[in-house]
C-alpha positions as CSV (number, residue, x, y, z in Angstrom):
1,X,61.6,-15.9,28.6
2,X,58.0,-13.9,28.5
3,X,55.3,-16.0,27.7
4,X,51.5,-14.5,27.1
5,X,48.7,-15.5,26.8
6,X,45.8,-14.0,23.8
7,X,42.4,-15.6,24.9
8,X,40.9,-13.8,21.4
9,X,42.5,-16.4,19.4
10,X,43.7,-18.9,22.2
11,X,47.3,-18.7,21.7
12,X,50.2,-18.6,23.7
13,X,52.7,-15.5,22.4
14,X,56.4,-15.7,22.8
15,X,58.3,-12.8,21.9
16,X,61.8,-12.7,20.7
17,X,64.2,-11.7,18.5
18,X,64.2,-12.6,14.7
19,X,66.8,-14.8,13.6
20,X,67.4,-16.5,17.2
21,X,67.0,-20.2,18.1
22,X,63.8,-20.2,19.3
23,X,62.5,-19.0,15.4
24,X,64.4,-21.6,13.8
25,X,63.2,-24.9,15.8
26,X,59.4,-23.1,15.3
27,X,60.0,-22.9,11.9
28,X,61.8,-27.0,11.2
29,X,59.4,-28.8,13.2
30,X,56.0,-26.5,14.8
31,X,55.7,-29.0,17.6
32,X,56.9,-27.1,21.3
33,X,56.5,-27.8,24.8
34,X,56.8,-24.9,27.4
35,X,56.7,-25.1,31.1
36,X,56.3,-22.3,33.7
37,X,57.4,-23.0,37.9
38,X,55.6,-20.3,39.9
39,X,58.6,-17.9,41.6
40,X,56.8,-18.2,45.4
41,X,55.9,-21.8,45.2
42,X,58.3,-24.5,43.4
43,X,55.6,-26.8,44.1
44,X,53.1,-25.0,41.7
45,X,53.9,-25.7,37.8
46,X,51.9,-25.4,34.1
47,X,52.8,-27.2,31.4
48,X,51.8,-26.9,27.6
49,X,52.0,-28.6,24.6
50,X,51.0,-27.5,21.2
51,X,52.3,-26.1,17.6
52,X,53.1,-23.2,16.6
53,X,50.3,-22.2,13.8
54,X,52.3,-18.6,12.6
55,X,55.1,-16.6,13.2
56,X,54.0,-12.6,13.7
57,X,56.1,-9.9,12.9
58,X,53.2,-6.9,13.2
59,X,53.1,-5.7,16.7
60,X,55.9,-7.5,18.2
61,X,57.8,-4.6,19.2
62,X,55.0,-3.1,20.7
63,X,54.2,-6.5,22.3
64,X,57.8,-6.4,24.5
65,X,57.0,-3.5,25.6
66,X,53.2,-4.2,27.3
67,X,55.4,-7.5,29.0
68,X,57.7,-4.9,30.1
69,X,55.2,-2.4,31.7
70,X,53.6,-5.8,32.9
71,X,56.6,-7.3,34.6
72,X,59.5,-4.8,34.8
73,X,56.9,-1.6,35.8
74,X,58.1,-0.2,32.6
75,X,56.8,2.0,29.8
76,X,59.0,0.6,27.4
77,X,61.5,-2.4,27.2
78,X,64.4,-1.5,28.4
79,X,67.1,-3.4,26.6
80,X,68.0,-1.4,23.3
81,X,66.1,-3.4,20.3
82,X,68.7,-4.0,17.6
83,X,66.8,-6.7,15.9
84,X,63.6,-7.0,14.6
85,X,60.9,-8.7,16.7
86,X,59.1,-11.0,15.7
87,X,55.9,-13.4,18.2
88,X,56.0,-17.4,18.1
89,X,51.8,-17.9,18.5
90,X,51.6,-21.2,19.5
91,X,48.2,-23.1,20.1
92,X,48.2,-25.1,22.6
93,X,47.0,-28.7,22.7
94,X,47.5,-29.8,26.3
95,X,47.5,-28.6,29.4
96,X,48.1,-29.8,32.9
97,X,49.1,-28.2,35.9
98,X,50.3,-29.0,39.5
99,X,50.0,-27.3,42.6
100,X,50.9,-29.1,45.7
């Protein structure tokens, strides 16, 4: 899963598909955790908690694709979208980190 970060309006972004899990448990309770493990270092980890404060469905489709030129090298996403997209903007309450 792609996570992003909008420092205009402090929010983390995840994008996925409309109607999957991940929209339904934002949408009964707004209260998420995520947690990230750096690839090259197992010993290096951020953690957030927040709630989600809106569910975008402007720009998501566009969104995928910047992740995908971001961490693919890709102009566009490359898994054919067959679902509408929609972004989980979560604002995030705390934050710690570890790095050893």
């Amino acid at each position: 899963m792609w996570v992003d970060y909008d420092a205009d309006t402090n929010r983390l972004l995840v994008n996925t598909k409309r109607g999957q899990q991940k929209e339904e448990n934002a949408r009964n309770d707004p209260r998420v955790a995520i947690s990230m493990t750096d690839p090259d270092s197992p010993y290096r980890m951020l953690s957030v908690t927040g709630e989600v404060d809106e569910v975008i469905m402007e720009g998501a489709g566009e969104h995928i694709d910047e992740l995908a030129q971001r961490h693919m090298g890709e102009d566009e996403y490359p898994n054919p979208i067959q679902m509408e997209r929609i972004l989980i903007a979560i604002r995030p309450e705390r934050v710690s980190h570890f790095e050893a």
